[in-house]
Structures are given as structure tokens and as C-alpha cells.
DRENTORKOL-3810 file (N, C-alpha, C; in nm, 4 decimals):
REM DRENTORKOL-3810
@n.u->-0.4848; n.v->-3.9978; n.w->-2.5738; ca.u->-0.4688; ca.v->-3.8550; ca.w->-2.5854; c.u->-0.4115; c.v->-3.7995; c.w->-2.4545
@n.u->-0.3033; n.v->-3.7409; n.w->-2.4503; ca.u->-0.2741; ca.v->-3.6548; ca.w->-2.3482; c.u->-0.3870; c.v->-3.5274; c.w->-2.2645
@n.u->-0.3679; n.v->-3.5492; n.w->-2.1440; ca.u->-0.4263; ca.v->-3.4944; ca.w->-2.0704; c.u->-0.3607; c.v->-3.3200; c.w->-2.0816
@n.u->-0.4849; n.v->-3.2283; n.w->-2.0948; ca.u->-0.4596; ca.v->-3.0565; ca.w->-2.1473; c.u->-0.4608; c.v->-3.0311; c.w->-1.9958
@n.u->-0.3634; n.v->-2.9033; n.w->-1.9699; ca.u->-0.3687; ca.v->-2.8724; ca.w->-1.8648; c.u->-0.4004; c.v->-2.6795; c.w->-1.8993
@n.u->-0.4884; n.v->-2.6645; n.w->-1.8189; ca.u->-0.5261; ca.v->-2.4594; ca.w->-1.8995; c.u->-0.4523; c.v->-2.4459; c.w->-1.7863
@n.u->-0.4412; n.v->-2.2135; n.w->-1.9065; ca.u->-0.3380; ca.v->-2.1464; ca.w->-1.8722; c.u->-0.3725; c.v->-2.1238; c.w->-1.7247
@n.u->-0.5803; n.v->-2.0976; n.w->-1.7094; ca.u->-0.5419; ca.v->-2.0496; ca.w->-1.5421; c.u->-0.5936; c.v->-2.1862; c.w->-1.4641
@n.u->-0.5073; n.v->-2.3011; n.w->-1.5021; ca.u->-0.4619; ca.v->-2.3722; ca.w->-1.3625; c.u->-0.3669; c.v->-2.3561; c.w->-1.3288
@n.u->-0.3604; n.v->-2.3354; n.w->-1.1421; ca.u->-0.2957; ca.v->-2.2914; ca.w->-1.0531; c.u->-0.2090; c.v->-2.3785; c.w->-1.0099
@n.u->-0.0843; n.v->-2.3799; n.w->-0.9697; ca.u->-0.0383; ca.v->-2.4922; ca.w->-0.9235; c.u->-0.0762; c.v->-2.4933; c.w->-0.7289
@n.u->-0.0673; n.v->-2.5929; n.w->-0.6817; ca.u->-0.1145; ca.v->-2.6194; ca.w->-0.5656; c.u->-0.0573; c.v->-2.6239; c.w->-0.4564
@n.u->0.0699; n.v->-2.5479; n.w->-0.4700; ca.u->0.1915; ca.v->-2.4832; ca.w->-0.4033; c.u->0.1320; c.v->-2.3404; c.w->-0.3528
@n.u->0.1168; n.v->-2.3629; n.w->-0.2091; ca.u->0.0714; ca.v->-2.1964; ca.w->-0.1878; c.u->0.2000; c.v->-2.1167; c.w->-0.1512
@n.u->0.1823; n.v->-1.9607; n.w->-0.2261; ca.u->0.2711; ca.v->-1.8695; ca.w->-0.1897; c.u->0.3118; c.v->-1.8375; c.w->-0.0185
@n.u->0.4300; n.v->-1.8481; n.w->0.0023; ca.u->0.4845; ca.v->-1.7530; ca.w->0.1458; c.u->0.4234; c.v->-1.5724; c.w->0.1125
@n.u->0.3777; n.v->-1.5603; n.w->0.2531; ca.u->0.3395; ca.v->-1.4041; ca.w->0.2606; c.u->0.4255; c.v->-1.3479; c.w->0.2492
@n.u->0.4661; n.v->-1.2507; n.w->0.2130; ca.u->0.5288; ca.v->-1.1367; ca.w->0.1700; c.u->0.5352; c.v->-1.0924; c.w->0.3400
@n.u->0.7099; n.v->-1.0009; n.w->0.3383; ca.u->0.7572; ca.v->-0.8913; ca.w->0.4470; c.u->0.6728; c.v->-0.8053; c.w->0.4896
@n.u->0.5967; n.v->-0.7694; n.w->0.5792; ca.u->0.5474; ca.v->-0.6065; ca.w->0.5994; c.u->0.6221; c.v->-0.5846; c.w->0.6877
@n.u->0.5785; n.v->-0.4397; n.w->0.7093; ca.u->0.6307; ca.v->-0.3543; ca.w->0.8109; c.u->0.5283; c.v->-0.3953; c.w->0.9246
@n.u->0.5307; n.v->-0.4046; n.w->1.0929; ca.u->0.5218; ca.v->-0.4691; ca.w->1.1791; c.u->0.3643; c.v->-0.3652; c.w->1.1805
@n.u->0.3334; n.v->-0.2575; n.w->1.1307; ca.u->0.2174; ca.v->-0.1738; ca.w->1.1230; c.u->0.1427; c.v->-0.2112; c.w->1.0839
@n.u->0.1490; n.v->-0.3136; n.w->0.9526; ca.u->0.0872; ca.v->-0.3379; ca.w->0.8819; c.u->0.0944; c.v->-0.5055; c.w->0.8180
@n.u->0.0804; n.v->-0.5624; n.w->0.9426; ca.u->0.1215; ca.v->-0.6803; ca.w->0.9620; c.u->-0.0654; c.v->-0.7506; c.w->0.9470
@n.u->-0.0865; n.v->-0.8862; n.w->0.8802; ca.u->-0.1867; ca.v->-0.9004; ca.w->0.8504; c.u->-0.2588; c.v->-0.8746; c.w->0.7183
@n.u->-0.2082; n.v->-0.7674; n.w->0.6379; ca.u->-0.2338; ca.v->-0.6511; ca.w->0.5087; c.u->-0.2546; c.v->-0.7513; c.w->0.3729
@n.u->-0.3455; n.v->-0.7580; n.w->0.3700; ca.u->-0.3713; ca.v->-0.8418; ca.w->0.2014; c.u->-0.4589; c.v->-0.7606; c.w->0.0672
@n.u->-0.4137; n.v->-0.7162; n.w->-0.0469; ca.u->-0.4290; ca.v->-0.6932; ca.w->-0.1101; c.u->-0.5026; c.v->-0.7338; c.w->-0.2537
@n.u->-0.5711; n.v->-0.7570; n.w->-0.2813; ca.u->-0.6165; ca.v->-0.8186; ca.w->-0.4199; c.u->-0.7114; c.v->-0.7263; c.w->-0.5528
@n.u->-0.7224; n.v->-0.7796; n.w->-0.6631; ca.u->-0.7667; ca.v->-0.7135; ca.w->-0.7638; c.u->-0.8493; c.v->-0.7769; c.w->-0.7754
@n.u->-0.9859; n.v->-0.7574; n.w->-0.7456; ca.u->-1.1249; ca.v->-0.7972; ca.w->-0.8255; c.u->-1.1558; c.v->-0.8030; c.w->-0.9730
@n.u->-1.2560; n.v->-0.9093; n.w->-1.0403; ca.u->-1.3067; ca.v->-0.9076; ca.w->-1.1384; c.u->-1.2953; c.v->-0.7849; c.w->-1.2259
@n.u->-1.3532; n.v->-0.6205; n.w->-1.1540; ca.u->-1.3699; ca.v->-0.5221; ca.w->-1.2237; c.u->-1.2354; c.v->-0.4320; c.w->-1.2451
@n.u->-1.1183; n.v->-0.4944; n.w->-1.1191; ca.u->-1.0437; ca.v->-0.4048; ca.w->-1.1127; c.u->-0.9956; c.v->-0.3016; c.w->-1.0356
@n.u->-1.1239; n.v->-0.3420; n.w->-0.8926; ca.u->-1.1091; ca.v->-0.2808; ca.w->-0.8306; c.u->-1.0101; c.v->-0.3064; c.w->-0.6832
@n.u->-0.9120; n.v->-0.2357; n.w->-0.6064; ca.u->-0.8374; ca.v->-0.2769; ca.w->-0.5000; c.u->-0.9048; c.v->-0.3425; c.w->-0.4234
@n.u->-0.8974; n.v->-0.4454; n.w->-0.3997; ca.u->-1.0143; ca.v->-0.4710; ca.w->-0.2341; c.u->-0.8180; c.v->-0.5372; c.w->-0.1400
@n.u->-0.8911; n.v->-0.4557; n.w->-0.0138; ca.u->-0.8140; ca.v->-0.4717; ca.w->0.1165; c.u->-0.8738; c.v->-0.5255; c.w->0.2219
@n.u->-0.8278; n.v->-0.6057; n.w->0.3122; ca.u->-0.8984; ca.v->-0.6452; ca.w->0.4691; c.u->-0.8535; c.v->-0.5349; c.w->0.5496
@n.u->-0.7376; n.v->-0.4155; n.w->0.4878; ca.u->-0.7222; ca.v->-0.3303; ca.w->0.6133; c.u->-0.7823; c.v->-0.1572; c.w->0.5933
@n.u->-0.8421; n.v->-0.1080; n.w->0.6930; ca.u->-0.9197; ca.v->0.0233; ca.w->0.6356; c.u->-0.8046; c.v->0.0953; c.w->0.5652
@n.u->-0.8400; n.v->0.1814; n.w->0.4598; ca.u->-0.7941; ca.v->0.2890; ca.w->0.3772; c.u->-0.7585; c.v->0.3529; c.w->0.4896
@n.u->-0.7920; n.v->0.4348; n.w->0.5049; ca.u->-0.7281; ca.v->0.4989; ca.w->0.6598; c.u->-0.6070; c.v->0.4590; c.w->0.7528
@n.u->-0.6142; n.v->0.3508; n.w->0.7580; ca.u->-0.5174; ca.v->0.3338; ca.w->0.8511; c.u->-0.3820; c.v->0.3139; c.w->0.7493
@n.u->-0.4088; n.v->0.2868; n.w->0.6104; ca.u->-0.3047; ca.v->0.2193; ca.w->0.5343; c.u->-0.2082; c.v->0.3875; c.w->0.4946
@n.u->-0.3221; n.v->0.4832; n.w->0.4889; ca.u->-0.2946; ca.v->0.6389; ca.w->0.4417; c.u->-0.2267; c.v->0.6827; c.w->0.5689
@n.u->-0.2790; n.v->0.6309; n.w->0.6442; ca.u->-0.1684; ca.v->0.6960; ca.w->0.8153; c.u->-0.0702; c.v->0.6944; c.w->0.7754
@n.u->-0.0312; n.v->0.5344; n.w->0.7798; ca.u->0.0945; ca.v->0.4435; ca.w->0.7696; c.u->0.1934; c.v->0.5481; c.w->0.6494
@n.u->0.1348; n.v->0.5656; n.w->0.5475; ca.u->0.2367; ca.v->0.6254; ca.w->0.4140; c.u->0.2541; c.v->0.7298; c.w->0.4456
@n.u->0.1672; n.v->0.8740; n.w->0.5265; ca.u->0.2181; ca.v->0.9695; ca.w->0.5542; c.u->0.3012; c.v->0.9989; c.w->0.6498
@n.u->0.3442; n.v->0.8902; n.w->0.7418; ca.u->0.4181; ca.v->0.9064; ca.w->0.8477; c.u->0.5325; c.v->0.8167; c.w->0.7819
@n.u->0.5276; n.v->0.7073; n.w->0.7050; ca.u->0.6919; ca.v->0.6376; ca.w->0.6948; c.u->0.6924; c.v->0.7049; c.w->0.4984
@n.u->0.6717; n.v->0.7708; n.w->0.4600; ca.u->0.7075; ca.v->0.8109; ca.w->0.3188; c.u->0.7090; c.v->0.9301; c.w->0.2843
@n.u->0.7909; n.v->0.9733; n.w->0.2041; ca.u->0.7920; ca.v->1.0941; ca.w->0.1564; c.u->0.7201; c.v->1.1722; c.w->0.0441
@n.u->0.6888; n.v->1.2580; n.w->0.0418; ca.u->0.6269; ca.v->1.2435; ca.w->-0.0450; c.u->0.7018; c.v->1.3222; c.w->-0.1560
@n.u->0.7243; n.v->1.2681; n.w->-0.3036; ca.u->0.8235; ca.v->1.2947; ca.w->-0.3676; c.u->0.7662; c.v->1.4118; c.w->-0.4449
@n.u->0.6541; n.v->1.4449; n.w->-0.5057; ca.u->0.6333; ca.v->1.6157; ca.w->-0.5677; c.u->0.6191; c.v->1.6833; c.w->-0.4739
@n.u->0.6581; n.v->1.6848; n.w->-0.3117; ca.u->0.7023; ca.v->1.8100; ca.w->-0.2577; c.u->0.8418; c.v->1.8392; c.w->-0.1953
@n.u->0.9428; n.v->1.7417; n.w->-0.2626; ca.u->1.0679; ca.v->1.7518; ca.w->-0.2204; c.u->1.1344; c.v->1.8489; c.w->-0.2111
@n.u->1.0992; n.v->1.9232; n.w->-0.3681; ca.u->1.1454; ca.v->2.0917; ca.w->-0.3831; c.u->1.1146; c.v->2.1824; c.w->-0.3117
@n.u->1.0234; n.v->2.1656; n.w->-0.2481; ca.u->0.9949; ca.v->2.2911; ca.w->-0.1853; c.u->1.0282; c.v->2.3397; c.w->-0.0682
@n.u->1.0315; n.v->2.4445; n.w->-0.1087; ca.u->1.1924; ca.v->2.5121; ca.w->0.0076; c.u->1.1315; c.v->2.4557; c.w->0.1532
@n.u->0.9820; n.v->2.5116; n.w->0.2083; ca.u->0.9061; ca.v->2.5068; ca.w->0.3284; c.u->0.8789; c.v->2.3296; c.w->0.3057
@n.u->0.8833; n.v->2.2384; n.w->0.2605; ca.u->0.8921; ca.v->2.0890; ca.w->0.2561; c.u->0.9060; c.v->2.0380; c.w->0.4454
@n.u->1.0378; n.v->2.0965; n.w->0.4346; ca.u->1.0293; ca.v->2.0007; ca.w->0.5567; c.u->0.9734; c.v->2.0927; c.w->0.7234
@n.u->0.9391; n.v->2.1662; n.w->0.6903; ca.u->0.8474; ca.v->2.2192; ca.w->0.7891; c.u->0.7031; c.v->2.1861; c.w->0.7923
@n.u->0.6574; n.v->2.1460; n.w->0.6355; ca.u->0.5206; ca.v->2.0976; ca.w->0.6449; c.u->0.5583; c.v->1.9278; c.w->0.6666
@n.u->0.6498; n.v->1.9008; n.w->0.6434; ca.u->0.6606; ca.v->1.7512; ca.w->0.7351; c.u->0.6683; c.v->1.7419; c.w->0.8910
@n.u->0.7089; n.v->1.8170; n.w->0.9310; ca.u->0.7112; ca.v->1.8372; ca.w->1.0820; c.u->0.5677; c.v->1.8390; c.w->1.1387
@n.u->0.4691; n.v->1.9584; n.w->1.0768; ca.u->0.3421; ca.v->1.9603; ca.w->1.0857; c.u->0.2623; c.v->1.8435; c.w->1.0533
@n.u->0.2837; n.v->1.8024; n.w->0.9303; ca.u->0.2081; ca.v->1.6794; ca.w->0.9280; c.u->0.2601; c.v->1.5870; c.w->0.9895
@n.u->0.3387; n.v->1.5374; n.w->1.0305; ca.u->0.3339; ca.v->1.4116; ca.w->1.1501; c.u->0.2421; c.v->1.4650; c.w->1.2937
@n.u->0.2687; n.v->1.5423; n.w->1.3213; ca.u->0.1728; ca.v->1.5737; ca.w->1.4220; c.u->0.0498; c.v->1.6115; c.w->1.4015
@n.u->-0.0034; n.v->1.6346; n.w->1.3374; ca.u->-0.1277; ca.v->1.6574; ca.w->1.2742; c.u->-0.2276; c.v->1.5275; c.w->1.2063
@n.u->-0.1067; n.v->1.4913; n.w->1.1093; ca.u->-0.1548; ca.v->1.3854; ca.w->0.9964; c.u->-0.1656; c.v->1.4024; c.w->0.8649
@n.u->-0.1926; n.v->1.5326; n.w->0.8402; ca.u->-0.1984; ca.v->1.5995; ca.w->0.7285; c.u->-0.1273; c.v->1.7511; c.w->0.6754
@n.u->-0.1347; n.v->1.7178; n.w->0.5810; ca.u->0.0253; ca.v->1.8744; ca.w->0.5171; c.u->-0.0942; c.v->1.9061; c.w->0.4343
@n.u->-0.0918; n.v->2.0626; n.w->0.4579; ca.u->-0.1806; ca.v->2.1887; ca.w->0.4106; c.u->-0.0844; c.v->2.2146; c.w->0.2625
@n.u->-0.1700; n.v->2.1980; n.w->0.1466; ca.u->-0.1013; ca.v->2.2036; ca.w->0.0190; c.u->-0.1399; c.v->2.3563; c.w->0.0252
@n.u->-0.1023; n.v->2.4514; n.w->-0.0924; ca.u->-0.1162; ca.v->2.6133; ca.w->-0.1402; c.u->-0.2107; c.v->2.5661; c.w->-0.2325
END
């Protein structure tokens, strides 16, 4: 009889890490059992990181946009209405 091989065996080839940005160098990501994100790097520091290199795209329209970007880099945070 041929030997069964299941769907979750892994092959034994480990993946190359993925590019980061030099900020966030170290950064591993995974999905738990329930579903939940688990990270080795604090929430915090990962939320720095996106408000200073990303835009944020539902406030593109708005006329005052890039004045509350100015503020929030120096601050950290943009005061919504």
C-alpha cells in the first residue's frame, strides 16, 4: 500500500523572511487557533510606524487633510470632527 501523505503536512523547506521596512525589522505576524493576530512587536509601536509612513485614505478629501497631517506627525495623532 502506498504511503498517505495529509493535507496539513508541511514540507520541510523553511520560508525566506519577507522585506520590512528597516523600522520594523524583526516583525512576525501569525493567526492563532481562535483567530486572533498575535505579534512579537507592541501594537503601539506598529500604529506609530503606519501613522507616520501611510496615508490615510478616508481622509484624502478633505480640504484641511493635509494640515492635520502636518499636526499629526508631530504629535502622533490627527484630531477627527
Amino acid at each position: 500500500m502506498a504511503k498517505k501523505t495529509g493535507p496539513h503536512r508541511k514540507s520541510q523547506k523553511t520560508k525566506p523572511k519577507p522585506r520590512v521596512h528597516k523600522d520594523l525589522d524583526g516583525l512576525e505576524v501569525s493567526i492563532d487557533t481562535f483567530g486572533e493576530i498575535r505579534s512579537n512587536m507592541n501594537i503601539e509601536k506598529i500604529n506609530e510606524f503606519l501613522n507616520k509612513n501611510v496615508d490615510d485614505k478616508k481622509l484624502l478629501e478633505r480640504e484641511d487633510y493635509e494640515e492635520m497631517k502636518k499636526k499629526g506627525k508631530s504629535k502622533g495623532k490627527i484630531k477627527r470632527k
